[in-house]
C-alpha positions as CSV (number, residue, x, y, z in Angstrom):
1,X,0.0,0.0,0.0
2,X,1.7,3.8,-0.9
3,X,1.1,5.0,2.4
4,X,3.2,2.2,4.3
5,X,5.5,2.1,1.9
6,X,6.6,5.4,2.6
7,X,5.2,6.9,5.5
8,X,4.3,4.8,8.0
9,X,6.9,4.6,10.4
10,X,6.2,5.8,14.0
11,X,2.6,7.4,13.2
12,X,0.0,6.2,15.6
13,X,-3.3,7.3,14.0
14,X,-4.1,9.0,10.2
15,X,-5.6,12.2,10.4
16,X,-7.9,12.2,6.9
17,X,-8.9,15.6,6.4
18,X,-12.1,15.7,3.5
19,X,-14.5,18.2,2.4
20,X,-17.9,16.8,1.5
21,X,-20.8,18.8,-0.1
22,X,-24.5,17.9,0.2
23,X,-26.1,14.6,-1.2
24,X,-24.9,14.0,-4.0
25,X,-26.2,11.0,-6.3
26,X,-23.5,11.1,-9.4
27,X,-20.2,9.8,-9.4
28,X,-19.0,13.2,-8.5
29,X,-17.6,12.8,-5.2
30,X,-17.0,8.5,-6.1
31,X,-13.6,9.3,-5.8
32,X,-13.0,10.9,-2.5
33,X,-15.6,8.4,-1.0
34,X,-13.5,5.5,-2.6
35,X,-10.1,7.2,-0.6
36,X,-12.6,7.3,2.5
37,X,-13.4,3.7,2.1
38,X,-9.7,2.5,1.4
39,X,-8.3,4.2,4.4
40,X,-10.4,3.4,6.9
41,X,-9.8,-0.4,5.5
42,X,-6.3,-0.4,5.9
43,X,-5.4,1.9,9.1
44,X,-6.4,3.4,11.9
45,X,-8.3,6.5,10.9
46,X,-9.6,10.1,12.1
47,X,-12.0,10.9,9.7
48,X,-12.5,14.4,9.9
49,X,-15.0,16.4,7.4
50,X,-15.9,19.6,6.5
51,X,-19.1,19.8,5.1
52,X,-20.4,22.9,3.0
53,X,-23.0,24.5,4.3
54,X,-26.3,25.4,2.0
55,X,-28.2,27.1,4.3
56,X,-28.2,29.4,7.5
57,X,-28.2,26.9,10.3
58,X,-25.2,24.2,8.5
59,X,-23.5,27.9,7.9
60,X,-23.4,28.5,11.4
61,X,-22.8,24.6,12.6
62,X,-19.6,24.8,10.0
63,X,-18.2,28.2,11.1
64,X,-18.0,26.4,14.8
65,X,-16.6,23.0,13.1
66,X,-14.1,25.6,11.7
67,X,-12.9,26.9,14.8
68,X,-12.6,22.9,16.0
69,X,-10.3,22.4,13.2
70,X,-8.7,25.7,13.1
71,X,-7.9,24.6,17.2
72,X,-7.5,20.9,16.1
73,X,-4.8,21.6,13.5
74,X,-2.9,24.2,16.2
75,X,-2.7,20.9,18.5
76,X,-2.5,18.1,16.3
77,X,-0.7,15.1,17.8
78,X,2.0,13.2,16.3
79,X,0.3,11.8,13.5
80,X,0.1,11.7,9.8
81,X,-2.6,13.8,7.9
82,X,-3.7,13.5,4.7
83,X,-6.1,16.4,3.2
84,X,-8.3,15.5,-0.2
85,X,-8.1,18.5,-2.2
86,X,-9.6,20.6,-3.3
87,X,-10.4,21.3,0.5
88,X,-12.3,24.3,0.9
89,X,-11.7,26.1,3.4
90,X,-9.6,29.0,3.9
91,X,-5.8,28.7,1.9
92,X,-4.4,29.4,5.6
93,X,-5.8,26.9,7.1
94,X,-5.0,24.4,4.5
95,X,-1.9,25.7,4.4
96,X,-0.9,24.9,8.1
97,X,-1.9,21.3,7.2
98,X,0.6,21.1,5.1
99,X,4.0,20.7,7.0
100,X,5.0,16.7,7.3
101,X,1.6,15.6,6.1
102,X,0.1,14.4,2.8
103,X,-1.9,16.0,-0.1
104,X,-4.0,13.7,-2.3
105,X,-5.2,15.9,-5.2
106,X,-8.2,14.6,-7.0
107,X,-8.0,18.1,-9.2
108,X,-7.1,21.8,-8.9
109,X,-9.6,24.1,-9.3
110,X,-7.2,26.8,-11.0
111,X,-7.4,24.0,-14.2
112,X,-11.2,24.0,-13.6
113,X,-12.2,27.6,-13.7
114,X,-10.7,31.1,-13.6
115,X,-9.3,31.0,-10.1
116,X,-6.0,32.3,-8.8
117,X,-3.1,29.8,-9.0
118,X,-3.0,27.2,-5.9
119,X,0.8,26.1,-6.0
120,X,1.6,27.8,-3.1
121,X,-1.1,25.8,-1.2
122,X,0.4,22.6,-3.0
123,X,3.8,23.4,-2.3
124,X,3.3,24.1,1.6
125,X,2.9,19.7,2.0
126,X,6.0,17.5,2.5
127,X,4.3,14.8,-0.3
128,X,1.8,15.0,-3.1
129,X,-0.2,12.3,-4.3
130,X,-1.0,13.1,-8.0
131,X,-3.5,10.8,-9.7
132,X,-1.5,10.7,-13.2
133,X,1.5,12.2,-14.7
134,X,0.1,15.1,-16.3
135,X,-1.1,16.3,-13.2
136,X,2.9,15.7,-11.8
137,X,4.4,17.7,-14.9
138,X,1.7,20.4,-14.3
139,X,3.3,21.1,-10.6
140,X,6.7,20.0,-11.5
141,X,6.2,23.1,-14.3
142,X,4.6,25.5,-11.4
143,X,7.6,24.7,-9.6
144,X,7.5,21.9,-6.9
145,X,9.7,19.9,-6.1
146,X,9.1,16.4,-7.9
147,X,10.7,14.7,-5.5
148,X,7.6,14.9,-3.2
149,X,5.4,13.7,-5.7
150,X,4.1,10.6,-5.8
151,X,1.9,8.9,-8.8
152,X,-1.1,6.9,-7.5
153,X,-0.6,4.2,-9.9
């Protein structure tokens, strides 16, 4: 499995870190269900979601989930994260994530629509999982470092 091979060594517990918008009954979200699924097969797993709100109550009940994760991430314990992106909350906060933990990138929403560039977010994790190698040449061409990349295979 990728993530024994080359991070598991003293971790106790993997922090999985996934956004999740409402009900959705296409294969839209298949794929970060699928990661879900695999990794709470194989290890011991934190599952924690953020889900996005569509209306006024979930609004509020997420802005106080924020402040859990915001004081979650500040205190995190020794153990390995990985964050599905695109994640969406704030770039800061998924930037703190970044440092010794894992990115899975299922797809950047810069390619997707006219949004500012999101290397710098990319680039703030010590390993990227990138589901094929167009996606690695894309940040290898932004500038990261393609020794932290990793191809899902």
């Amino acid at each position: 499995m990728f993530f024994a091979k080359y991070f598991f060594q003293d971790k106790k517990r993997l922090n999985l870190f996934t956004n999740v918008t409402a009900p959705a009954y296409h294969a839209g979200p298949k794929a970060t269900r699928d990661v879900i699924k695999i990794m709470k097969s194989h290890y011991n797993v934190k599952e924690i979601t953020y889900f996005t709100p569509i209306n006024k109550w979930q609004k509020l009940k997420e802005r106080i989930r924020k402040l859990y994760l915001l004081f979650y991430i500040t205190f995190l314990e020794q153990n390995l994260s990985v964050v599905q992106y695109p994640f969406l909350l704030s770039r800061t906060i998924t930037k703190k994530l970044g440092k010794g933990n894992i990115l899975f990138i299922h797809d950047l929403e810069c390619l997707r629509t006219n949004t500012p560039d999101e290397t710098d977010v990319v680039d703030s994790y010590s390993y990227i999982i990138a589901h094929n190698q167009y996606m690695k040449n894309y940040l290898i061409e932004k500038g990261i470092s393609a020794d932290k990349i990793y191809l899902l295979e």
